[in-house]
C-alpha positions as CSV (number, residue, x, y, z in Angstrom):
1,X,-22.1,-31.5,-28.0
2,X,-24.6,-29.0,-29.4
3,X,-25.1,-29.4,-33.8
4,X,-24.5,-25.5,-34.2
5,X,-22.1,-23.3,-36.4
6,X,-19.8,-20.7,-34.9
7,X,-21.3,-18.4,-32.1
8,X,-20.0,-15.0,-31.2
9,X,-17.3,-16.4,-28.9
10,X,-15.6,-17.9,-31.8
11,X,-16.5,-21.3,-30.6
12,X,-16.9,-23.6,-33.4
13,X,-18.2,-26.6,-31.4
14,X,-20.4,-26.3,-28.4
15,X,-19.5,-28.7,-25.1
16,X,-22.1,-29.2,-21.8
17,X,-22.8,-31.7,-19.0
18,X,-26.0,-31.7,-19.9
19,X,-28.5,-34.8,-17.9
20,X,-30.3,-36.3,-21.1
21,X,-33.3,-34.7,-19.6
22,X,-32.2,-31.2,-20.2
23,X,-30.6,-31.7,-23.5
24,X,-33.9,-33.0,-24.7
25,X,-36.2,-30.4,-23.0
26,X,-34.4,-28.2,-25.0
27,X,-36.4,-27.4,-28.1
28,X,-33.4,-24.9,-29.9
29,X,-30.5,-27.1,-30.2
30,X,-29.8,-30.2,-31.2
31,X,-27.6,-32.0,-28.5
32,X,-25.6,-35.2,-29.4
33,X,-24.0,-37.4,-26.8
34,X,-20.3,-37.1,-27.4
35,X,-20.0,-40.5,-25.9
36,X,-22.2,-42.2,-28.3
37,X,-20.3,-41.7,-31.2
38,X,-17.7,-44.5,-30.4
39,X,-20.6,-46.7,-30.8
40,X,-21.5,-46.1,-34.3
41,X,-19.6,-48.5,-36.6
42,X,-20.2,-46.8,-40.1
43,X,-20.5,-43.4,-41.5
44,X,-23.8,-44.0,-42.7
45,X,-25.3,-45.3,-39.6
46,X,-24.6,-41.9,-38.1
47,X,-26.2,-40.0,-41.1
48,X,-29.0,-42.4,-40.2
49,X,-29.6,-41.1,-36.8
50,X,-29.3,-37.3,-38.2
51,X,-32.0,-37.8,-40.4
52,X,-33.8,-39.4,-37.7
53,X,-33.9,-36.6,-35.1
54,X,-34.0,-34.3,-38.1
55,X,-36.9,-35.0,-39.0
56,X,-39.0,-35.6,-36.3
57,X,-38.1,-31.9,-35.6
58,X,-39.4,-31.2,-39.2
59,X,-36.2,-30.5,-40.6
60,X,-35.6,-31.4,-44.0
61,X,-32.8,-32.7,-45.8
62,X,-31.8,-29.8,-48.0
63,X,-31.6,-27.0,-45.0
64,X,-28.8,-25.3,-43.8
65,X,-29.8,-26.5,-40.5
66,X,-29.3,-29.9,-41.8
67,X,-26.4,-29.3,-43.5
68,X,-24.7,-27.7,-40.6
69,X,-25.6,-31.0,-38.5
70,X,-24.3,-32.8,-40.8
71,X,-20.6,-31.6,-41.0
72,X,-20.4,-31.2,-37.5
73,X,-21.3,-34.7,-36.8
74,X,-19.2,-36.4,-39.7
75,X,-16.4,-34.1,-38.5
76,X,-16.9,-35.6,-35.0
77,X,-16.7,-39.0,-36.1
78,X,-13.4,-38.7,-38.3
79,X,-11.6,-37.5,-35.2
80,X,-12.5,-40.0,-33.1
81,X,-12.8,-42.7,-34.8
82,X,-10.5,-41.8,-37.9
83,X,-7.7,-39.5,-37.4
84,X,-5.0,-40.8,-35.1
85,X,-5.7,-38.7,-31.6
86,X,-3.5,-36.3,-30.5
87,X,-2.8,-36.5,-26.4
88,X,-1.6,-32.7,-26.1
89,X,-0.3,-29.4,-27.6
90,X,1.3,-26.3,-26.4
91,X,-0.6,-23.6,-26.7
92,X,0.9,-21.0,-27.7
93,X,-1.3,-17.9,-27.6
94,X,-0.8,-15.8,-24.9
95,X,-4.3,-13.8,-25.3
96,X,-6.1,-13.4,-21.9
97,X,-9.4,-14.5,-23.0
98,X,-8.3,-17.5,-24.2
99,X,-6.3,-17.9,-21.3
100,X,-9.3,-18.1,-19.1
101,X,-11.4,-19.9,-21.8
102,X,-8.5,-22.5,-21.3
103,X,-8.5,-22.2,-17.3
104,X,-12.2,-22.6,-17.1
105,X,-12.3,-26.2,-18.9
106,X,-9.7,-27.0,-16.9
107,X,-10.9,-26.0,-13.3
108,X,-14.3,-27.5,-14.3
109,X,-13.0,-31.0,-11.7
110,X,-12.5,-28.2,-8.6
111,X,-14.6,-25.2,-7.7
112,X,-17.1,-24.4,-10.9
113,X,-16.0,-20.6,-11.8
114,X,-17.9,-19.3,-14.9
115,X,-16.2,-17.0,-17.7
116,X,-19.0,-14.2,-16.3
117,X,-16.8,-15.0,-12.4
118,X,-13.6,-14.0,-13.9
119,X,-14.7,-11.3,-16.1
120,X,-16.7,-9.9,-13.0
121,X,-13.2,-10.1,-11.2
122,X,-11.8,-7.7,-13.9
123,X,-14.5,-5.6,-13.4
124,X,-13.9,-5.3,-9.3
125,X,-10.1,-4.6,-10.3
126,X,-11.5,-1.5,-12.5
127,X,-14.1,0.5,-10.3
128,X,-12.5,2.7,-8.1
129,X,-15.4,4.6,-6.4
130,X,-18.1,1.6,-6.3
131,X,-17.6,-1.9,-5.1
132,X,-18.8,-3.6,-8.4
133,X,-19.1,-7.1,-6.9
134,X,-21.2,-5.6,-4.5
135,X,-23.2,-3.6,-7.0
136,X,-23.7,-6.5,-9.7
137,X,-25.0,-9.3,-7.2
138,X,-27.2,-6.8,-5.1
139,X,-29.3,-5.7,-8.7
140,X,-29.5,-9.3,-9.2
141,X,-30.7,-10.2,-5.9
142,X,-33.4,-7.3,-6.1
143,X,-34.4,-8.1,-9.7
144,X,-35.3,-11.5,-8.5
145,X,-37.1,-10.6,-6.3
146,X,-39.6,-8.2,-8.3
147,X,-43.5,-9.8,-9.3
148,X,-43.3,-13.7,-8.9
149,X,-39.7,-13.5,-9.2
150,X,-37.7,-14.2,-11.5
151,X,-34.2,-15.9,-12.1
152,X,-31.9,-13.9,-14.0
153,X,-28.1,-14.1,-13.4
154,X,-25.3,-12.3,-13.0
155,X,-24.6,-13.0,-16.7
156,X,-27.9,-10.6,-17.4
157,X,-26.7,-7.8,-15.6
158,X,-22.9,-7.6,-17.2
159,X,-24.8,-8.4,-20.3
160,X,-26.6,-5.2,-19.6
161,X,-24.0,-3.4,-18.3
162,X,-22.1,-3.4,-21.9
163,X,-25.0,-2.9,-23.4
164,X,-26.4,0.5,-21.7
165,X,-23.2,1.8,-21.2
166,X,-22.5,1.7,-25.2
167,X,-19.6,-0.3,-25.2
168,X,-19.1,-1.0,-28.7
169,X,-18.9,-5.1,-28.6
170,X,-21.8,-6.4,-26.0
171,X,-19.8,-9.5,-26.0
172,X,-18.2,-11.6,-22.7
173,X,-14.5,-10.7,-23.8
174,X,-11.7,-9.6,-21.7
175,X,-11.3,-6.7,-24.0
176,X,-15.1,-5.3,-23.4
177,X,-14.0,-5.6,-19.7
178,X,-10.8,-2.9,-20.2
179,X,-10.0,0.1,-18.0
180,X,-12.0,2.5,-20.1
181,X,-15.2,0.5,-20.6
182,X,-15.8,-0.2,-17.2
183,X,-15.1,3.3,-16.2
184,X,-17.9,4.5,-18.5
185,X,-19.9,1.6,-16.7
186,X,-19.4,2.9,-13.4
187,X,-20.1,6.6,-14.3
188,X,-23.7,5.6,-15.5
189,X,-24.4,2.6,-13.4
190,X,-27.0,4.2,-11.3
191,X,-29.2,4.7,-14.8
192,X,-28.1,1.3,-15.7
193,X,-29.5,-0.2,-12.3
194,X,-32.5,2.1,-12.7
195,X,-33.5,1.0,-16.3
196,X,-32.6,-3.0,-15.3
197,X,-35.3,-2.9,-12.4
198,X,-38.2,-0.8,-14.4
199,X,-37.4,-3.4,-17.5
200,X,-38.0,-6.2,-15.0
201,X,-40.9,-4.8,-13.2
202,X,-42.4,-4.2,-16.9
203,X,-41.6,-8.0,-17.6
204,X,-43.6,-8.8,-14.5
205,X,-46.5,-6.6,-15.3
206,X,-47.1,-8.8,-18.6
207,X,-47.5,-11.4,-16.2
208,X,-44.2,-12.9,-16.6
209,X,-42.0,-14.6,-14.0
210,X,-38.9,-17.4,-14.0
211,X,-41.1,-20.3,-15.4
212,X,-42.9,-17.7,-18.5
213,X,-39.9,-15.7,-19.4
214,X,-38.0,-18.3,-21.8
215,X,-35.4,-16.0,-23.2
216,X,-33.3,-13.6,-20.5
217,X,-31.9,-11.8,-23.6
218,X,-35.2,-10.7,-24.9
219,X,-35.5,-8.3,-22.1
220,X,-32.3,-6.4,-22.6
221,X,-33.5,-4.4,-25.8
222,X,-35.9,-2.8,-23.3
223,X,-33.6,-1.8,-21.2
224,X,-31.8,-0.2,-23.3
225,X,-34.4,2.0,-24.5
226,X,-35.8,2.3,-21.2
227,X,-32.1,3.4,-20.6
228,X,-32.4,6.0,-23.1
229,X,-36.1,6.8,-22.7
230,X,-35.5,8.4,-19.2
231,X,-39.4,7.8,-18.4
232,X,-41.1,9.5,-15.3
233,X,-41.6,7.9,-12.4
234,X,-45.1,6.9,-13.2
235,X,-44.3,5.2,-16.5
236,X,-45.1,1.8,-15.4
237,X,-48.7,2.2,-14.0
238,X,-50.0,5.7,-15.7
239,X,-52.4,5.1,-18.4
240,X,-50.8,7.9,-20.3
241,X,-48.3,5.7,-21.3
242,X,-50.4,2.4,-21.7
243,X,-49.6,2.3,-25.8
244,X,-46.6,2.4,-25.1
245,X,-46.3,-0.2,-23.0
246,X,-48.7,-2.1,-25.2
247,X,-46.1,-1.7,-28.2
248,X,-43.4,-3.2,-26.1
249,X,-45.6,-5.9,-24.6
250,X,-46.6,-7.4,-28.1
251,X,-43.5,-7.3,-29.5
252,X,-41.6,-9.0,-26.3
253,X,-43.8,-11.8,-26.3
254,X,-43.7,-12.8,-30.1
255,X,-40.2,-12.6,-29.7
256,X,-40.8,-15.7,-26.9
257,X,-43.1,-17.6,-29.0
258,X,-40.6,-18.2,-31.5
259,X,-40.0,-22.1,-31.8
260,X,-37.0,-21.4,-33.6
261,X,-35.6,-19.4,-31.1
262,X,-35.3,-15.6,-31.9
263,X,-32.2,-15.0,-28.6
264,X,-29.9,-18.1,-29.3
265,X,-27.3,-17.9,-31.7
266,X,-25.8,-15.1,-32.6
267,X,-27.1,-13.1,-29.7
268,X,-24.3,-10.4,-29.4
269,X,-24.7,-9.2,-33.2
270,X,-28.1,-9.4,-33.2
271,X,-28.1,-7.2,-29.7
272,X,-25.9,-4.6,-31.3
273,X,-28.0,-4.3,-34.4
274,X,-31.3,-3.7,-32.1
275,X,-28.8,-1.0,-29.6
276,X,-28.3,1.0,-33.1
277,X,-32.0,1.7,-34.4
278,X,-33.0,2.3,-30.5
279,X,-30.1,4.4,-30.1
280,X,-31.5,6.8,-33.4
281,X,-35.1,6.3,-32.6
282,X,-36.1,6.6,-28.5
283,X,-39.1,8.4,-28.2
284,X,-41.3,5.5,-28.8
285,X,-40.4,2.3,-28.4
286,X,-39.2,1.4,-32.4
287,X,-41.2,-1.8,-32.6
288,X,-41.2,-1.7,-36.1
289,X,-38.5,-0.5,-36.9
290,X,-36.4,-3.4,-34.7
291,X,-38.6,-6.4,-36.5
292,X,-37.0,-5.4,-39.7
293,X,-34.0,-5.4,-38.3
294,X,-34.3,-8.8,-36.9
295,X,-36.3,-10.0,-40.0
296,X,-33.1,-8.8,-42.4
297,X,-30.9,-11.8,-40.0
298,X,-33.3,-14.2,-40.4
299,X,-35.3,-13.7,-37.2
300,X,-38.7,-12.4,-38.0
301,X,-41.7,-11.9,-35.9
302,X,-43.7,-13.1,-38.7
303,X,-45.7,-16.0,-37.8
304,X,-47.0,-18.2,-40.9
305,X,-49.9,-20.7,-40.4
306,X,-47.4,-23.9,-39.9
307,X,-46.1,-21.8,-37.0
308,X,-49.4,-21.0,-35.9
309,X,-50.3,-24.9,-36.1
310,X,-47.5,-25.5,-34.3
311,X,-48.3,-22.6,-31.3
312,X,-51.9,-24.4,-31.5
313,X,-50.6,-28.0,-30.9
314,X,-48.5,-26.7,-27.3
315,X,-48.9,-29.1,-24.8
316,X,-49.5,-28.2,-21.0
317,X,-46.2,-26.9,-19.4
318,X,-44.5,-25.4,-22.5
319,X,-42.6,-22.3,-21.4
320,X,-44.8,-20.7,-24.4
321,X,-48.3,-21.2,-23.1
322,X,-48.5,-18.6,-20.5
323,X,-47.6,-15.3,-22.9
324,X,-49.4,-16.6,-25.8
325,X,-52.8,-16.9,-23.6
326,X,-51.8,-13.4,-22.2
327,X,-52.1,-12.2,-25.4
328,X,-55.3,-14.0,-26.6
329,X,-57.1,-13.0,-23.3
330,X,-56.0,-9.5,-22.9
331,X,-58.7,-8.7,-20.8
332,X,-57.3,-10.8,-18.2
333,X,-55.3,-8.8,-15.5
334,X,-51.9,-10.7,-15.6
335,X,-50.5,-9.3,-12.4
336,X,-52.9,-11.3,-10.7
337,X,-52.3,-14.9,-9.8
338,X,-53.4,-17.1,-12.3
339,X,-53.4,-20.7,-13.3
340,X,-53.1,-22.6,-16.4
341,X,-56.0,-24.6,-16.2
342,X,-57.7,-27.6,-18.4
343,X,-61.2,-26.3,-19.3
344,X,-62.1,-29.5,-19.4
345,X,-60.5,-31.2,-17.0
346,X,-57.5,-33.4,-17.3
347,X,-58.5,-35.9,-14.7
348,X,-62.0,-36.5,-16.3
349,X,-59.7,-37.5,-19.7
350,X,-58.3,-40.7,-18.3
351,X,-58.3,-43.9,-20.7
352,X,-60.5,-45.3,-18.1
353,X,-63.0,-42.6,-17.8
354,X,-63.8,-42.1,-21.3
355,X,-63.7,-45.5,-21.5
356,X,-66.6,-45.9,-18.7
357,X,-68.5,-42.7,-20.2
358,X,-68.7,-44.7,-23.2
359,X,-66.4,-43.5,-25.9
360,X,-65.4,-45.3,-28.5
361,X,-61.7,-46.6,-28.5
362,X,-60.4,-44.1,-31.4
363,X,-62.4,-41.6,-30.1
364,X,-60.7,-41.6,-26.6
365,X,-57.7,-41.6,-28.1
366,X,-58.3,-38.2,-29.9
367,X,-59.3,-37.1,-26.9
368,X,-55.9,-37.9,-24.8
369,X,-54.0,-36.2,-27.5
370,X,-56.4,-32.8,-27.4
371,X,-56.2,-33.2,-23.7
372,X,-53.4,-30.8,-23.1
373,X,-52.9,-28.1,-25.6
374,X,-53.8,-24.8,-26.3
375,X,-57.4,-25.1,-27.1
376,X,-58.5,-26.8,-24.1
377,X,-56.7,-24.4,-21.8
378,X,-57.0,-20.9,-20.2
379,X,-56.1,-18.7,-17.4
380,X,-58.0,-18.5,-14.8
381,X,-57.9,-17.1,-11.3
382,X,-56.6,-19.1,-8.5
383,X,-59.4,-19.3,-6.2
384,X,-61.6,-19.8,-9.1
385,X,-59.2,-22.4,-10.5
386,X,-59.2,-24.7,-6.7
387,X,-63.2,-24.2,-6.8
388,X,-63.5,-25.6,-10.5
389,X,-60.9,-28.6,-9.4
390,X,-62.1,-31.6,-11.1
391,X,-65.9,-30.6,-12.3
392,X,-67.1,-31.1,-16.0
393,X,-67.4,-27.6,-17.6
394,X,-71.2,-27.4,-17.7
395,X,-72.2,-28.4,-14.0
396,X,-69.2,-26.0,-12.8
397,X,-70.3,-22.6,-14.8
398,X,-74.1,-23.4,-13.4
399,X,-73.1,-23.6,-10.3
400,X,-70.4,-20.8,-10.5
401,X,-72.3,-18.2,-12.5
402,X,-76.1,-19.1,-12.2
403,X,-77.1,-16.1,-14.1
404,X,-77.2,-17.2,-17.9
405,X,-76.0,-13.6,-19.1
406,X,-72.9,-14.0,-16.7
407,X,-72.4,-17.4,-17.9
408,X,-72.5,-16.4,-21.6
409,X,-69.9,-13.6,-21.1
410,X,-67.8,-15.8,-19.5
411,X,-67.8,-18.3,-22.4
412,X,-67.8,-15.3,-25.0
413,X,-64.4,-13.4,-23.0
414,X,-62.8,-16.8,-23.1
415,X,-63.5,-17.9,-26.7
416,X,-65.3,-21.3,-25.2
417,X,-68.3,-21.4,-27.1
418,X,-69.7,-24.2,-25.4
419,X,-69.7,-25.9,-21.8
420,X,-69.2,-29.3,-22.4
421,X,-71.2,-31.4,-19.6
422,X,-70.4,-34.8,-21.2
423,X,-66.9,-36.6,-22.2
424,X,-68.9,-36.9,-25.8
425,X,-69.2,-33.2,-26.1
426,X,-65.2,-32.5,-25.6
427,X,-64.0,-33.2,-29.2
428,X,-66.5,-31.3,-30.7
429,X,-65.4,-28.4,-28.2
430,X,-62.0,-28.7,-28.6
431,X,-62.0,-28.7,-32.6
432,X,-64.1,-25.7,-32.8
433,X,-62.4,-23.7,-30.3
434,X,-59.3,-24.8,-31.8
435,X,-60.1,-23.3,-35.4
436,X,-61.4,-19.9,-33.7
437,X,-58.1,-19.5,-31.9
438,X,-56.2,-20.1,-35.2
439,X,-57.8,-17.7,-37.1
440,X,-57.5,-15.0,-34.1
441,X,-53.4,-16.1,-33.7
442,X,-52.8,-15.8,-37.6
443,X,-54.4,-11.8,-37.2
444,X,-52.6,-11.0,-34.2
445,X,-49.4,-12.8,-35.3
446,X,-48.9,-11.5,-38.8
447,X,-46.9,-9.1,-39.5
448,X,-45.2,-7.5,-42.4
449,X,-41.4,-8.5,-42.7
């Protein structure tokens, strides 16, 4: 059960069969085992574990976050363990989307069908020159399949769909999915397939694929201006256009970096707001003009230095890491394959090693905590990254850059500083390439909400 408020289905309460694993890898909602609340015997015990999970998220106690937690969960507990259960209700509604709301939960034993399945069914039922099943899954398959590929659902393209045809609610309703809409959609669908597979190839361009791209959403304002924009054929590559794409690339990947999640709840108002300011302004992409938009709903772009702290302290295999380095290496062609690699490696910061180099107990233990964020990262070429395998930083750039000017622009392009060629000599690395990084993120970061 996910600690939210209302979302623009009109579901007050969030459900999933979610493995513990997932629930806890994901960093913008608060799951609670359903389960687990037969096992708390008092009221207070439960606001115990709240406060708990609350704040090792750095929530405090007088948010609305909290507060939100909070009355769901209490809620949760007086019906199970309060109020008398009730075993069944007519239902007496006869609306079709809560009809298949209803059918869903209860197919969910036989074969899984998703809400997006049945509304996609209405949709078939509604074309009458295309074959919309057809249509739908093939742009999905070939979006995939663009750069590194990708992993965008069906769900993404209907999404789209209501979005670039201008139907007035972007929502997955049965009413969006009327007679009328979808004949609209069919009428431009070959713009809308156009515009879906230049936004993707864009996305893949700024290096992202299915393990970099953490929000699906954050893609569809693009589209829709692309959508409107009509570019020329050469839009993606010519250099013509390359502030263009610049203004769209910085402002797609702070949207991404966003630990509090700038694409979760209440997606479908939020993508109508953006659709209305690109809809009046379309001749450049309205960067601007978008973040105060989103700033107005609580959703800036604005990074402050606790959320540049936090960017800093990433740990190897955040979702995050790949467009933040993109954008503090720009230099670095991102089409290209390249890793995320440990400057210093991560095998030569084993307990054990430091331990045999030397260091000092608290000093190793520094070290294991530095060992995997930002500032002892980078990206680095492929080949180049198998050559470097496990080699201390100094011995490798002497052998792989003998020339001392090379060597030095290589350090200066990466924002190393040093070449540390002893365990001893990574702290000291580490904490001054960590303060030069955090005074270049707060620059590139901040902007006026």
């Amino acid at each position: 059960m996910a600690v939210r408020g209302d979302d623009d289905e009109g579901e007050a309460y969030r459900f999933r069969f979610l493995e513990a694993q997932k629930a806890a890898a994901d960093s913008d909602t608060l799951w609670y085992p359903v389960p687990d609340i037969l096992t708390i015997p008092t009221v207070a015990k439960l606001s115990q574990w709240l406060y708990g999970k609350m704040n090792a998220r750095g929530i405090t106690a007088d948010s609305e976050v909290f507060n939100r937690a909070s009355d769901t969960l209490h809620q949760l507990y007086q019906v199970v363990q309060v109020v008398p259960n009730l075993t069944f209700y007519t239902e007496r509604s006869q609306e079709l989307d809560r009809v298949l709301r209803i059918f869903i939960r209860m197919n969910s034993g036989g074969t899984i069908l998703s809400y997006s399945d049945l509304l996609l069914s209405i949709a078939v039922a509604q074309w009458s020159k295309l074959d919309a099943r057809q249509e739908i899954h093939g742009l999905v398959d070939d979006i995939n399949r663009i750069g590194a590929g990708f992993n965008l659902s069906k769900d993404f393209v209907l999404k789209a769909g209501l979005m670039l045809a201008d139907i007035a609610s972007v929502g997955f309703k049965v009413e969006n999915f009327n007679r009328a809409n979808m004949s609209t959609l069919e009428k431009v669908w070959a713009d809308v397939r156009r515009a879906t597979i230049l936004t993707v190839e864009l996305a893949a361009s700024f290096g992202l694929a299915e393990q970099t791209l953490r929000a699906d959403s954050a893609l569809l304002p693009i589209a829709y201006y692309i959508f409107k924009r009509n570019p020329p054929e050469n839009w993606l590559g010519h250099p013509s256009y390359g502030a263009e794409r610049e203004t769209i690339r910085s402002w797609l990947i702070r949207s991404l970096l966003k630990s509090s999640g700038i694409w979760g709840s209440g997606l479908d108002t939020l993508l109508t707001a953006l659709r209305d300011v690109i809809r009046i302004d379309h001749q450049a992409f309205p960067g601007d003009a978008l973040e105060k938009v989103m700033a107005a709903r609580g959703k800036s772009l604005s990074f402050g230095p606790e959320e540049v702290d936090d960017l800093l302290d990433m740990e190897y295999g955040d979702r995050r890491l790949f467009p933040l380095l993109s954008i503090l290496f720009p230099f670095i062609d991102v089409r290209q394959l390249h890793h995320i690699d440990h400057f210093f490696p991560k095998s030569q910061l084993q307990r054990r090693k430091l331990e045999k180099a030397g260091c000092e107990p608290a000093y190793a233990e520094e070290c294991l905590t530095a060992r995997d964020r930002l500032a002892n990262l980078q990206l680095l070429e492929g080949l180049l990254n198998v050559s470097k395998n496990d080699s201390l930083p100094g011995p490798w750039l002497q052998a792989a850059y003998p020339d001392s000017v090379s060597r030095q622009a290589v350090l200066d392009r990466h924002d190393l500083g040093m070449a540390p060629a002893t365990h001893q000599e990574f702290l000291p690395f580490y904490n001054a390439r960590r303060e030069r990084l955090r005074a270049r993120l707060l620059t590139l970061l901040a902007r006026p909400d």
